[in-house]
N, CA, C and O of each residue as an XYZ file, in Angstrom:
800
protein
N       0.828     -1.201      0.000
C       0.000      0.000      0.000
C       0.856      1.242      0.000
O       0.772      2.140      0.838
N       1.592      1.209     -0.903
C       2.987      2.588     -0.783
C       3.525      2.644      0.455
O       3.836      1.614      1.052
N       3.698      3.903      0.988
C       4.424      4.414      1.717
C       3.773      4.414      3.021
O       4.289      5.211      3.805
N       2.829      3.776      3.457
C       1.360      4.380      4.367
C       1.977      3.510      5.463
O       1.840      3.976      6.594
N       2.709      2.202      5.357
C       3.171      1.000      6.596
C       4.507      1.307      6.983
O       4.971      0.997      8.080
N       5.274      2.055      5.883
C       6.579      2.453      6.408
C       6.995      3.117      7.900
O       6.307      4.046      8.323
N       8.009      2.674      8.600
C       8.195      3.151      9.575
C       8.239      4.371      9.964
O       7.700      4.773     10.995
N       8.895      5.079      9.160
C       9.413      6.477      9.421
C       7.563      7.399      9.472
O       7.421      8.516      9.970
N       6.408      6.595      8.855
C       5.242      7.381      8.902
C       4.492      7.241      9.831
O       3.433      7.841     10.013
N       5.115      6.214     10.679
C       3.982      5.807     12.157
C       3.906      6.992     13.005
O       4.894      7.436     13.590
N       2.892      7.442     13.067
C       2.163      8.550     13.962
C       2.169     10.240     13.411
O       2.326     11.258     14.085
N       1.972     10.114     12.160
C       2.298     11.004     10.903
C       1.130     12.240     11.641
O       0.957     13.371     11.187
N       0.727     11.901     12.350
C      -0.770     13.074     12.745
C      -0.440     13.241     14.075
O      -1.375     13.636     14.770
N       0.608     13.059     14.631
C       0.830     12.778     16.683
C       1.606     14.537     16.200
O       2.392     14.967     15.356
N       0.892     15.008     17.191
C       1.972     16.575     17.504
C       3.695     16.150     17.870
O       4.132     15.340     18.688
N       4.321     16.935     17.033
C       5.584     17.256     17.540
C       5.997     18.233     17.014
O       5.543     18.891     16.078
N       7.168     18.385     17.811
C       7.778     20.033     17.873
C       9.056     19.971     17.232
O       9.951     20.800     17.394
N       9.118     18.772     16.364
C      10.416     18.546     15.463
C      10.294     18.996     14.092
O       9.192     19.123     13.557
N      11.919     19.361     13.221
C      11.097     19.859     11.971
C      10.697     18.859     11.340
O      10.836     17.643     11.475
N      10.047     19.692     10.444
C       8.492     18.531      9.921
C       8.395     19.304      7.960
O       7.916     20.343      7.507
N       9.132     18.110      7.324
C       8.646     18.066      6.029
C       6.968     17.572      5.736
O       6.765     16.399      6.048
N       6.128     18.096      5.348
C       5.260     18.176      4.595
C       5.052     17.861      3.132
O       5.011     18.837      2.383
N       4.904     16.581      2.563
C       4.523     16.164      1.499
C       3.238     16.036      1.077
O       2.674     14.968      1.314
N       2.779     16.714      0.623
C       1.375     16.503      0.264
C       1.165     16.171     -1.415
O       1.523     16.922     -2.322
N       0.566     14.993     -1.555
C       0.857     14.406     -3.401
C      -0.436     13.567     -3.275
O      -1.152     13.401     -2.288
N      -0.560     13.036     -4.653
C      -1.798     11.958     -4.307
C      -1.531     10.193     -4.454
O      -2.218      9.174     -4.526
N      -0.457     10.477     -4.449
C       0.186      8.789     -4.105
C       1.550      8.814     -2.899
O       1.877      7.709     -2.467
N       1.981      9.507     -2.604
C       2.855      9.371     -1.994
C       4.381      8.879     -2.618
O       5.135      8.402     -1.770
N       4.765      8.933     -3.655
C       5.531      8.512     -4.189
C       6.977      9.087     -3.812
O       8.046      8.603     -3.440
N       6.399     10.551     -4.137
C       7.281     11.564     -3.969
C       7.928     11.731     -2.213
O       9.122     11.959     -2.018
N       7.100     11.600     -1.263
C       7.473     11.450     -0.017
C       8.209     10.434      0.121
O       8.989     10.718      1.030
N       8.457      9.225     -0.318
C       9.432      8.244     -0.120
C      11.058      8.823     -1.216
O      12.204      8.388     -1.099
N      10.694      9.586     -1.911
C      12.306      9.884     -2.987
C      12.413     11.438     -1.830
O      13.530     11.955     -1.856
N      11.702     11.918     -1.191
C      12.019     13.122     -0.208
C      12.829     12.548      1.443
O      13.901     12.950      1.894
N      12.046     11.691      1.953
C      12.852     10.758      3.322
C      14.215     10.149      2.613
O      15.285     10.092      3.218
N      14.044      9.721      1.306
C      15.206      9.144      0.928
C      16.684     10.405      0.696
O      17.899     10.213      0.749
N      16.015     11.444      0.483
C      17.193     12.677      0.003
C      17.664     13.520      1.363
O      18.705     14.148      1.556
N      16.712     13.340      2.087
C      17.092     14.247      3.962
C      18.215     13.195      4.487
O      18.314     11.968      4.476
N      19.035     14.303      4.966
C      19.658     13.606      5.777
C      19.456     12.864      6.856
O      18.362     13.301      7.215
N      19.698     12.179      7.499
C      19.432     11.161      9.140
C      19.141     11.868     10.243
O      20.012     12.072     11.088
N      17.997     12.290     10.367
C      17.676     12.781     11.564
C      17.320     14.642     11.829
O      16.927     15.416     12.701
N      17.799     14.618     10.348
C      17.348     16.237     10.209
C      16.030     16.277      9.804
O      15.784     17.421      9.424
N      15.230     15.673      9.725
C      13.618     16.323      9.508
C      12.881     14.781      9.638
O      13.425     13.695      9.439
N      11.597     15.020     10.001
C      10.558     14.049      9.606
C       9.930     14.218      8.582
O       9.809     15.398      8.253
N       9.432     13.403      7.877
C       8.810     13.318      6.552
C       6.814     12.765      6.862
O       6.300     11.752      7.338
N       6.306     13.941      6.343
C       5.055     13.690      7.014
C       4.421     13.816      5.382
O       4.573     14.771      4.621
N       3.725     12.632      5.140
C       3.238     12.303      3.915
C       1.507     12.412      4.186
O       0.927     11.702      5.007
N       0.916     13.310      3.439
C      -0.668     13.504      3.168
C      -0.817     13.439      1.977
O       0.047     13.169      1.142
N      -2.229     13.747      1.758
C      -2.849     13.775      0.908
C      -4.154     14.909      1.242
O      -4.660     15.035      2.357
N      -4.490     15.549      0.230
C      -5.371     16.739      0.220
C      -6.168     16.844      1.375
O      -6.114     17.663      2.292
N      -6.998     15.782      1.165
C      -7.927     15.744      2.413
C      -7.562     15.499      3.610
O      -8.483     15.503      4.426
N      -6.149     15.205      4.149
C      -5.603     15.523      5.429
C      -4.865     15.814      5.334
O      -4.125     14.925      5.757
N      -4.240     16.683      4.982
C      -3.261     17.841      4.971
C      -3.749     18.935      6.092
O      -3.111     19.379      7.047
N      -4.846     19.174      5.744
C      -4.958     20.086      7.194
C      -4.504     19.546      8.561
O      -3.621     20.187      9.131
N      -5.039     18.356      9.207
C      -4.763     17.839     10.193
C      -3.482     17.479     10.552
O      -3.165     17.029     11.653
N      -2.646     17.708      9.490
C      -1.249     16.777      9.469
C      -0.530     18.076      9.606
O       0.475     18.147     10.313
N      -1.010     19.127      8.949
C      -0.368     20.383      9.292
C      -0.620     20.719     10.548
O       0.266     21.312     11.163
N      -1.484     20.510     10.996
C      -1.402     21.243     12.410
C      -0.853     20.355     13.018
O      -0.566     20.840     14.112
N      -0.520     19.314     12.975
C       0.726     18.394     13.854
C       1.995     19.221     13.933
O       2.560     19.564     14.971
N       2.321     19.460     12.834
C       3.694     20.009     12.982
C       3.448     21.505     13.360
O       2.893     22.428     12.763
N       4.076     21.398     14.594
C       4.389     22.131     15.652
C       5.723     23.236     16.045
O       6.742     22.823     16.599
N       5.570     24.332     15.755
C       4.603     25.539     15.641
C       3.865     25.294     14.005
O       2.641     25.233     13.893
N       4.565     25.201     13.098
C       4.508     24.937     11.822
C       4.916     23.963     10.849
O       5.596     23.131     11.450
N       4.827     23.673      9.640
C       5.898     22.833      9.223
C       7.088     23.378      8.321
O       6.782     24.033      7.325
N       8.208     23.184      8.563
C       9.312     23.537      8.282
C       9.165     23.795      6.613
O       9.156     24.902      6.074
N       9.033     22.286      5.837
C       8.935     22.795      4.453
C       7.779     21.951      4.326
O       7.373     21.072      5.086
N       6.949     22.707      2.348
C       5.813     21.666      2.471
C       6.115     21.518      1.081
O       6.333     22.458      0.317
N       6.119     20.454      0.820
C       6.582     20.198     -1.089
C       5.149     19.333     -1.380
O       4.862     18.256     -0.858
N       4.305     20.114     -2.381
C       3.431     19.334     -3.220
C       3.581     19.231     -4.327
O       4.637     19.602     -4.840
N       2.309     18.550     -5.247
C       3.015     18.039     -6.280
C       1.192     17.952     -6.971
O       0.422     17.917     -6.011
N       0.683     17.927     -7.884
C      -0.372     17.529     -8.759
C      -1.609     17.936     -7.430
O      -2.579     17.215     -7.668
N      -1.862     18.689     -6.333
C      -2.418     18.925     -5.684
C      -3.108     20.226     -5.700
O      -2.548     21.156     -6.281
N      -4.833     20.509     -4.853
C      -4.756     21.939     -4.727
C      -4.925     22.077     -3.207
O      -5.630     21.439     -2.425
N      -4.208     22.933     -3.045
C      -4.159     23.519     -2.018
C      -5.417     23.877     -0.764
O      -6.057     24.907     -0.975
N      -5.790     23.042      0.549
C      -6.798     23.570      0.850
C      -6.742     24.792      1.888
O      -5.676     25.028      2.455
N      -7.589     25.370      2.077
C      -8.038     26.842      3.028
C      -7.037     26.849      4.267
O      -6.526     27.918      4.602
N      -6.766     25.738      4.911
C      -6.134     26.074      6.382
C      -4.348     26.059      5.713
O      -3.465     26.842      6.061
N      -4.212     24.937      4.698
C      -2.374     24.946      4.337
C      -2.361     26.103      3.326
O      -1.228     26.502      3.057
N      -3.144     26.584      2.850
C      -2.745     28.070      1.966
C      -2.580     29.040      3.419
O      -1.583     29.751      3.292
N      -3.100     29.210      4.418
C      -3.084     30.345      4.973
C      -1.668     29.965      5.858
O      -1.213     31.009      6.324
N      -1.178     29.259      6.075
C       0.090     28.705      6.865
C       1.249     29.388      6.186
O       2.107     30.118      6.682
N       1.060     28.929      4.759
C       1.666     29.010      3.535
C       1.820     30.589      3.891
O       2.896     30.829      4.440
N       0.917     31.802      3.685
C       0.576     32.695      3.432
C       1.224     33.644      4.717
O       1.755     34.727      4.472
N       1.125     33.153      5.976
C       1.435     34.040      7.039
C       2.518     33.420      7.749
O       2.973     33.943      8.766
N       3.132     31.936      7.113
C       4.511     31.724      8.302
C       5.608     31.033      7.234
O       5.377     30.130      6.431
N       6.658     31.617      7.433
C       7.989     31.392      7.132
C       7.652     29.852      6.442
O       7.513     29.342      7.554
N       7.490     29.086      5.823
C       7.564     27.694      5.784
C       8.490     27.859      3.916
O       8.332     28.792      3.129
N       9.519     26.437      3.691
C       9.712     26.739      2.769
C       8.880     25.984      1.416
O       8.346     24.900      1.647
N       8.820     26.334      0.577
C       7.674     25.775      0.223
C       8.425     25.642     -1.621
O       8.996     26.389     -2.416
N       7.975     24.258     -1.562
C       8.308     23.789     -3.124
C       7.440     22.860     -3.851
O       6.901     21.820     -3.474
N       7.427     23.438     -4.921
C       6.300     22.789     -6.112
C       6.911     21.980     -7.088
O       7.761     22.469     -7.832
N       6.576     20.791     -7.173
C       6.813     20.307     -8.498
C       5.620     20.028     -9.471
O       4.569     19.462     -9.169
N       6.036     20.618    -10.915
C       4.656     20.413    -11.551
C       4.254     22.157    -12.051
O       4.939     23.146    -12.311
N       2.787     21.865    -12.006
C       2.091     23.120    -12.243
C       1.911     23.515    -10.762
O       1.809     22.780     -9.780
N       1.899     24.851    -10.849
C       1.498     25.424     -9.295
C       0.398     25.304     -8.958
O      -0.427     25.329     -9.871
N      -0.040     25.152     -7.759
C      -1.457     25.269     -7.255
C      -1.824     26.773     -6.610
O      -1.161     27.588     -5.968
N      -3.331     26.736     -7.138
C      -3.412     28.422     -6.510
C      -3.399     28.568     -5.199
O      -3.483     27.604     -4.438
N      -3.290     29.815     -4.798
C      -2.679     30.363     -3.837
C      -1.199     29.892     -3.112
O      -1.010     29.722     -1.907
N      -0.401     29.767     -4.011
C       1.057     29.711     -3.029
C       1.475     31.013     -3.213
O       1.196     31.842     -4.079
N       2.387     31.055     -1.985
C       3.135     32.527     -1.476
C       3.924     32.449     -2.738
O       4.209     31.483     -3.446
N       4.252     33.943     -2.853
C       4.998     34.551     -3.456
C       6.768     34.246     -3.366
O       7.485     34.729     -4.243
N       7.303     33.505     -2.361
C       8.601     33.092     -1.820
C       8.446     31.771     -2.569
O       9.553     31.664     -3.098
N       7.709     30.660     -2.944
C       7.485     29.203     -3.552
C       8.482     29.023     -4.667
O       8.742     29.932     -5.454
N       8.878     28.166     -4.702
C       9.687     27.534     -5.657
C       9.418     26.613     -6.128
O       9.186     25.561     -5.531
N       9.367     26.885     -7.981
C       8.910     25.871     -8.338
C       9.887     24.939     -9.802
O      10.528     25.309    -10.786
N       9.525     23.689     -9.224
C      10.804     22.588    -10.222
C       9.638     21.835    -11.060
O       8.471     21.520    -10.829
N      10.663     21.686    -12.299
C       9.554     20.709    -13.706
C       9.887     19.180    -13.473
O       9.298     18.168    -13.851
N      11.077     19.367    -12.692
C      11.909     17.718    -12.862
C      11.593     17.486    -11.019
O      11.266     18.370    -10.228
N      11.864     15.752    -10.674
C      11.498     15.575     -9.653
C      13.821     15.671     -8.814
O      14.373     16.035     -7.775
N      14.140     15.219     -9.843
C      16.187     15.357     -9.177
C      15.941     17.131     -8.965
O      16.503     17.360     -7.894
N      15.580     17.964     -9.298
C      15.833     19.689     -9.185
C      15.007     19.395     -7.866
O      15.704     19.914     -6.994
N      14.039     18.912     -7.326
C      13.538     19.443     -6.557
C      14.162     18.654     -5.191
O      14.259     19.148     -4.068
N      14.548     17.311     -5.599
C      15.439     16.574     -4.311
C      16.713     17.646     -3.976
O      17.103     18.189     -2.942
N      17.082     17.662     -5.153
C      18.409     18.433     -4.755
C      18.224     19.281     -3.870
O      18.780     19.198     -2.775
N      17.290     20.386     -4.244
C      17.309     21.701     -3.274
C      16.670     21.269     -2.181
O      17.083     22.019     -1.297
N      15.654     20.257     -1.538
C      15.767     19.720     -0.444
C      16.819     19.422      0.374
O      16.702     19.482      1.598
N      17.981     19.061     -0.249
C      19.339     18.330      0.015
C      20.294     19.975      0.243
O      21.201     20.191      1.047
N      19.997     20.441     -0.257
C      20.746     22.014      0.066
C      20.061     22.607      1.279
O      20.759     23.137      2.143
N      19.173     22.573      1.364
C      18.349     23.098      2.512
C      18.797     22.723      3.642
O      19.253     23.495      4.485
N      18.706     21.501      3.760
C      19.285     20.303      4.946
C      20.371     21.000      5.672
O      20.401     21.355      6.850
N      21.626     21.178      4.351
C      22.465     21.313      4.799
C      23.301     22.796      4.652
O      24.518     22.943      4.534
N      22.666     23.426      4.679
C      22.547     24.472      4.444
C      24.144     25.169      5.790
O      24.527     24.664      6.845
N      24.574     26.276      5.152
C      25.568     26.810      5.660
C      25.867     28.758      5.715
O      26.474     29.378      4.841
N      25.491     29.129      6.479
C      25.318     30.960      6.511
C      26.436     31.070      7.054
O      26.678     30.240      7.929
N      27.228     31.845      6.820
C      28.353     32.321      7.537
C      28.595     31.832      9.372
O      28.685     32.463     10.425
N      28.633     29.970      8.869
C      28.622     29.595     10.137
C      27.585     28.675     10.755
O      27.795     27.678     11.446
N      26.437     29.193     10.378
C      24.854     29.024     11.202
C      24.226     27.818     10.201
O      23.812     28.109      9.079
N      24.197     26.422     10.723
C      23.626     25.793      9.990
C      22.860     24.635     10.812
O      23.247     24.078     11.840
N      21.853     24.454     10.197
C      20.720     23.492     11.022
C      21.619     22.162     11.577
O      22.572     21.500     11.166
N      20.486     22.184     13.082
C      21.043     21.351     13.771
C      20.450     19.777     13.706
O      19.446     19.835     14.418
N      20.543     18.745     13.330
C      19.624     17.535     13.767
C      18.450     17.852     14.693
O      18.589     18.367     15.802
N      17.183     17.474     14.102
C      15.957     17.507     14.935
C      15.467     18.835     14.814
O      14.453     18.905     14.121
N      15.961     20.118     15.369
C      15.586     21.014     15.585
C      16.296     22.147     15.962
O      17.307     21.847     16.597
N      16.104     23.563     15.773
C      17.533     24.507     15.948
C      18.470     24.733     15.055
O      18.597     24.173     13.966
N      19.102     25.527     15.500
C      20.404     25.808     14.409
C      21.884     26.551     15.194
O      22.083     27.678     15.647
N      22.650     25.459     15.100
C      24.289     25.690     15.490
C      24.722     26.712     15.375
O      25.220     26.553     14.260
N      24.973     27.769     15.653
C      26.012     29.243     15.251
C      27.463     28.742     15.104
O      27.594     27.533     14.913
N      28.275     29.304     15.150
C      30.292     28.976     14.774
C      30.657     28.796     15.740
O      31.689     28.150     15.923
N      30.020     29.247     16.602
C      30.807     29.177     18.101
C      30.281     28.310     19.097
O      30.679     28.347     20.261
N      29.134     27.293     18.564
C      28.774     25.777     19.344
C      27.207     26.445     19.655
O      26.354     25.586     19.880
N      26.793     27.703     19.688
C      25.554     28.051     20.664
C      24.524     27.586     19.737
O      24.553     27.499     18.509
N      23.576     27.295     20.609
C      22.664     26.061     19.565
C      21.165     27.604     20.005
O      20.805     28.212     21.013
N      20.813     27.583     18.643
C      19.480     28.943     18.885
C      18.624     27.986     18.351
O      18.978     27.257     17.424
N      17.134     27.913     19.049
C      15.829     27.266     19.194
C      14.829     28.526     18.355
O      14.695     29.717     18.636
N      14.301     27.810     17.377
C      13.549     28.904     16.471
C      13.252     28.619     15.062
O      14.046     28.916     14.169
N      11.692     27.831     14.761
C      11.331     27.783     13.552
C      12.023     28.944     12.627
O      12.978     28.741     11.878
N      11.385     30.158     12.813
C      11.805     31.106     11.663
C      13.549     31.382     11.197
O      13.979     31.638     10.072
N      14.139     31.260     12.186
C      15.551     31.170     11.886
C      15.951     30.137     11.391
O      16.683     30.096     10.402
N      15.546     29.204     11.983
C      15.747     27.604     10.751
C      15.415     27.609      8.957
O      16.115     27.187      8.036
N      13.929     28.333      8.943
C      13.852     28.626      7.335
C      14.658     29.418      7.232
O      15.435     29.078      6.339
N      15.017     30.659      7.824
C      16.127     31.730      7.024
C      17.211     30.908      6.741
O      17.393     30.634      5.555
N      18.011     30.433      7.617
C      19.038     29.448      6.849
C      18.943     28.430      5.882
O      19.624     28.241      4.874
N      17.807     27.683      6.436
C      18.131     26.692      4.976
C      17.165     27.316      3.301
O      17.013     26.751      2.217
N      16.785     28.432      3.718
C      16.478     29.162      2.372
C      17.257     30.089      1.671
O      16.925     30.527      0.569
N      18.427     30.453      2.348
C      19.480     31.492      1.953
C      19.948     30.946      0.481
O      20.057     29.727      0.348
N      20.270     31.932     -0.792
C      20.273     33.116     -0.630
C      18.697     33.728     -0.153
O      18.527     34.801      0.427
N      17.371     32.545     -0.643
C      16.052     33.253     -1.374
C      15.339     33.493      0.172
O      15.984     33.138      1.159
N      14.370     33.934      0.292
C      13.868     34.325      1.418
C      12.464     34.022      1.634
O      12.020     32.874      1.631
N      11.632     35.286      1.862
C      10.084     35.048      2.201
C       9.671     35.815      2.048
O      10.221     36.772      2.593
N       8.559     36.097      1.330
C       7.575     37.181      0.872
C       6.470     37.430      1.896
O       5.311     37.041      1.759
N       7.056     38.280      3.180
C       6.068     38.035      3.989
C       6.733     39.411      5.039
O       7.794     40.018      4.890
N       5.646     39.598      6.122
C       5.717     41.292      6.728
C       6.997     41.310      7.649
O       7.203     40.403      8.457
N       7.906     42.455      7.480
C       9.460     42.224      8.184
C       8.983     41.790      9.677
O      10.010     41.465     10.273
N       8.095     41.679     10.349
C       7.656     42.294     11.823
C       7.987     40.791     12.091
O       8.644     40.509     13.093
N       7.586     39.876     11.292
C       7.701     38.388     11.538
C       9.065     37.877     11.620
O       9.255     36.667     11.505
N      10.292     38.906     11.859
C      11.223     38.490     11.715
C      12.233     39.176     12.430
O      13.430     38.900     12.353
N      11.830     39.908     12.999
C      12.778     40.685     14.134
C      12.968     40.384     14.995
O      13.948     40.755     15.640
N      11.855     39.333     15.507
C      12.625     38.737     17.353
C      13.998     37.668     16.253
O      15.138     37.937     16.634
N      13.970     36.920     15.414
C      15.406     36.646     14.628
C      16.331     37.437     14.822
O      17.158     37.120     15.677
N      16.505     38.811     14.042
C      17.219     39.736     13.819
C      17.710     40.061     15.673
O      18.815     39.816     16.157
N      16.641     40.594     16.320
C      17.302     40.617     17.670
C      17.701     39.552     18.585
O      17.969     39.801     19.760
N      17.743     38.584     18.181
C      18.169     36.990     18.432
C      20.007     37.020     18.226
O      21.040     36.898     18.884
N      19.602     37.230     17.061
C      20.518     37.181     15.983
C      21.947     38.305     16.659
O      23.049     37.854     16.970
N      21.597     39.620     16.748
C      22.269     40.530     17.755
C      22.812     40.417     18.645
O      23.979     40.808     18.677
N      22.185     39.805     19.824
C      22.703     39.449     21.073
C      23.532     38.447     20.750
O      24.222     38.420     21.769
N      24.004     37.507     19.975
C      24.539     36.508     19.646
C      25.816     36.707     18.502
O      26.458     35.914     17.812
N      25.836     38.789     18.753
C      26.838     39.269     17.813
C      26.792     38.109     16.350
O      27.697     38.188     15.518
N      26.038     37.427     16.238
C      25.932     36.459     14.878
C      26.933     37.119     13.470
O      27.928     36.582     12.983
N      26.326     38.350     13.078
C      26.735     39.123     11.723
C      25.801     38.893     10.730
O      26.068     38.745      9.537
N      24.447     38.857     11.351
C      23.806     38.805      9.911
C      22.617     39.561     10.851
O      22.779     40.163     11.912
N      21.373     39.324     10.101
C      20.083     39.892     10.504
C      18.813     39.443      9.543
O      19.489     38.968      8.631
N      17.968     39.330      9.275
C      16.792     39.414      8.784
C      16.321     40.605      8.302
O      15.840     41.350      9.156
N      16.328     41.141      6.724
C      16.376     42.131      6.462
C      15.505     41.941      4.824
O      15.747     40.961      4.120
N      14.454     43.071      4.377
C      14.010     42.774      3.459
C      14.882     43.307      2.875
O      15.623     44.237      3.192
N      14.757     42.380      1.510
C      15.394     42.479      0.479
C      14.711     42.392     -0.877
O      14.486     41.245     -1.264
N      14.216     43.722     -1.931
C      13.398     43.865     -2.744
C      11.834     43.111     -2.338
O      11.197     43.980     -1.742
N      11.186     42.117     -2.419
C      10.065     41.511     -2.142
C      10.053     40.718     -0.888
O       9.209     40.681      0.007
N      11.321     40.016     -1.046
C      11.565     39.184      0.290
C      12.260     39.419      1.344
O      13.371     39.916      1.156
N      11.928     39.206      2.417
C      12.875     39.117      3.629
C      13.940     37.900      3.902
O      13.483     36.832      4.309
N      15.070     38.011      3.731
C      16.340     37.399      4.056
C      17.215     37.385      4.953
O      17.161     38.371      5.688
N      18.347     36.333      5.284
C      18.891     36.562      6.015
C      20.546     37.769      4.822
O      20.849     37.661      3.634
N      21.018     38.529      5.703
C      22.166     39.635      5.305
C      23.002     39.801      5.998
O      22.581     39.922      7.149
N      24.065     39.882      5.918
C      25.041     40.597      6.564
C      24.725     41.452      7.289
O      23.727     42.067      6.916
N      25.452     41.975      8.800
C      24.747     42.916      9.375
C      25.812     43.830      9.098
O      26.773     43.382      8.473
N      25.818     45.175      9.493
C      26.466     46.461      9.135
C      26.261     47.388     10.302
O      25.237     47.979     10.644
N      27.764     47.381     10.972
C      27.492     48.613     12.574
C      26.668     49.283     11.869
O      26.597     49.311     10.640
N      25.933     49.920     12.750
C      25.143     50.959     12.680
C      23.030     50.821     12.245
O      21.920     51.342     12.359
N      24.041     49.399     11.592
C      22.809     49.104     10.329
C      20.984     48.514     11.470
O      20.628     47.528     12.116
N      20.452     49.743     11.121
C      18.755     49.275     11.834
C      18.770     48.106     11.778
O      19.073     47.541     10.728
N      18.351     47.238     13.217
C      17.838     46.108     13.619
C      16.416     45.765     13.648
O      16.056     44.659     14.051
């Protein structure tokens, strides 16, 4: 029955506060070549389908980290997730309406593993996701924080979404002398270099 008995999907709807890939397709195919491209222990792979996608989204706790669909449309509660929180979000295929303006979208299914596989492992001047949850700075300090987790593993591209959602980061980010910040950049908000002086 595909992917539905596999281990890694037992309790695919149980709340947790780990990051949480989001596959939503109508066979699941694609969620087994996505668990197969993450690294060991850096994300869970939470496989739906339209009609529970809502429920499966609200498992992942605060949000879900990334949500990759595929031949799907989008329903009312995962467009508005989509719409108001950092999540990174990738399409393969034709787009479905309403994705954010930050979405990325691949024709081939290797373009879209790959940049899963970049994400993972993603590297900011230093700051790169930790196993499970968080993200390592250069100097060992481990910072707890959905939204700073997408800023890194989305760097250079960002999020089309209101700066306000991103300043407890930026002042995170400060106290932790880091050198970068959360800063819009033309449409999107990104992570940047910070600059004495430069508004926080």
């Amino acid at each position: 029955m595909g992917v539905t008995d596999a281990p890694w999907m037992l309790g695919v709807r149980a709340p947790d506060r780990g990051r949480a890939i989001l596959v939503v397709t109508v066979d699941g195919e694609l969620a087994v070549a996505v668990h197969d491209a993450v690294p060991g222990g850096m994300a869970v792979i939470r496989d739906a389908r339209s009609e529970d996608a809502d429920e499966i989204t609200a498992a992942c706790i605060p949000w879900p980290w990334m949500v990759i669909g595929s031949a799907v449309s989008l329903t009312p509660a995962l467009a508005s997730v989509l719409r108001h929180r950092p999540v990174l979000t990738y399409w393969l295929g034709d787009p479905a309406a309403g994705l954010p303006g930050h979405a990325r979208y691949f024709d081939r299914p290797a373009a879209l593993l790959d940049a899963v596989r970049r994400a993972c492992v993603a590297d900011v001047g230093g700051m790169r996701l930790a196993p499970g949850s968080g993200v390592e700075l250069d100097d060992g300090t481990l910072m707890r924080g959905a939204t700073l987790e997408s800023l890194v593993a989305a760097y250079p591209h960002g999020f089309a979404l209101p700066t306000h959602n991103f300043r407890a980061v930026s002042n995170a980010l400060a106290r932790h002398n880091a050198g970068w910040s959360a800063q819009r950049d033309g449409a999107c908000v990104r992570l940047v270099r910070s600059h004495v002086g430069a508004a926080r």
